[in-house]
C-alpha positions as CSV (number, residue, x, y, z in Angstrom):
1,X,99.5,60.8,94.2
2,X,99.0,64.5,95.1
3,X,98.9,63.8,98.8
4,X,101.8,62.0,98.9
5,X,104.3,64.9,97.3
6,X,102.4,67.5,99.6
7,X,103.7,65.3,102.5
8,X,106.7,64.6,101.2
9,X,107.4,68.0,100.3
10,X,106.1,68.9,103.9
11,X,108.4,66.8,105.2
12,X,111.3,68.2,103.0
13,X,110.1,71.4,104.5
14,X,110.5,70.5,107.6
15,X,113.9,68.9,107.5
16,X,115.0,71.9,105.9
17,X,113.7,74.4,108.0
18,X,112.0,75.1,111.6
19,X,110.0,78.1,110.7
20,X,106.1,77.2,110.7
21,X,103.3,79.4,109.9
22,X,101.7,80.9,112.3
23,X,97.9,79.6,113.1
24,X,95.1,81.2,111.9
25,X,93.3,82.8,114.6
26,X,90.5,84.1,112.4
27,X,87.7,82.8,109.8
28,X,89.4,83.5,106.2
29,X,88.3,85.9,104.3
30,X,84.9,86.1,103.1
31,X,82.9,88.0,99.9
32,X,80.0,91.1,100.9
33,X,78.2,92.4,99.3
34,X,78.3,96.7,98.4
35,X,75.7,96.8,101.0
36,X,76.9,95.0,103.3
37,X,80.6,96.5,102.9
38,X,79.4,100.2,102.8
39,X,77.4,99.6,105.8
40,X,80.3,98.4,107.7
41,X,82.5,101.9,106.4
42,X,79.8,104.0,108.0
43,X,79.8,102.3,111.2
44,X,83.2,102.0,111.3
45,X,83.4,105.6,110.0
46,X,80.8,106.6,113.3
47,X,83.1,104.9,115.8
48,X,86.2,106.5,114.5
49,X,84.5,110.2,114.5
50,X,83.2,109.2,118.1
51,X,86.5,108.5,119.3
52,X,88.2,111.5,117.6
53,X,85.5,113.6,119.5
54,X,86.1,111.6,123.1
55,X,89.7,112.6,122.3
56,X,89.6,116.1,121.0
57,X,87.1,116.6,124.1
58,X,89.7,115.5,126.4
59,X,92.5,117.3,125.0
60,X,90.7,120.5,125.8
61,X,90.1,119.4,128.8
62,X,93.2,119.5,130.0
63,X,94.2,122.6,127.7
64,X,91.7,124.6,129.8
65,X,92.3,123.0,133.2
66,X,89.0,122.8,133.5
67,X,88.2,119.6,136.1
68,X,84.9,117.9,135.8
69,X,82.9,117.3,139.2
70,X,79.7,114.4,139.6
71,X,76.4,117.3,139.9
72,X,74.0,115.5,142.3
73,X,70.8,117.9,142.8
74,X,69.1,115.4,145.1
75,X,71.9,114.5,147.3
76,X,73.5,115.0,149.8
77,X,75.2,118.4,148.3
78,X,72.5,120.0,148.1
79,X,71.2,119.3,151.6
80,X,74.0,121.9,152.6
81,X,72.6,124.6,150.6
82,X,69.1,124.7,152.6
83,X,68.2,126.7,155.1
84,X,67.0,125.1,158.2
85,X,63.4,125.6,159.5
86,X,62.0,126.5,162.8
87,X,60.3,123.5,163.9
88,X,58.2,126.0,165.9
């Protein structure tokens, strides 16, 4: 029967060789549709401008030297800024 050359020719395989394939770590491969595929290419396109930005952003960033401090207008900061009142 079929089965029985596959695992005989498995076998012969294997007696031949040690080399195995590797497992599959992921579902195969499955049909979309346009819709779906092209709304995958924009998102994937949106991530990839994002990141290109985040980059780019931080390239001049350091190009500039220009350091970026945490702005708290409520906290304790800006306590040190305010004059201090008579309590008279």
């Amino acid at each position: 029967s079929t089965e029985e050359r596959r695992l005989r020719d498995k076998k012969h395989l294997n007696d031949i060789t040690a080399a195995r394939l590797p497992p599959l770590h992921h579902s195969p491969a499955k049909l979309l549709s346009i819709e779906e595929s092209i709304a995958i290419q924009i998102q994937q396109k949106e991530a990839y401008e994002g990141m290109q930005a985040k980059l780019a952003a931080q390239k001049l960033a350091e190009r500039l030297n220009v350091k970026m401090l945490r702005f708290e207008p409520e906290g304790e900061a800006s306590m040190q800024y305010r004059e201090a009142r008579d309590e008279d």
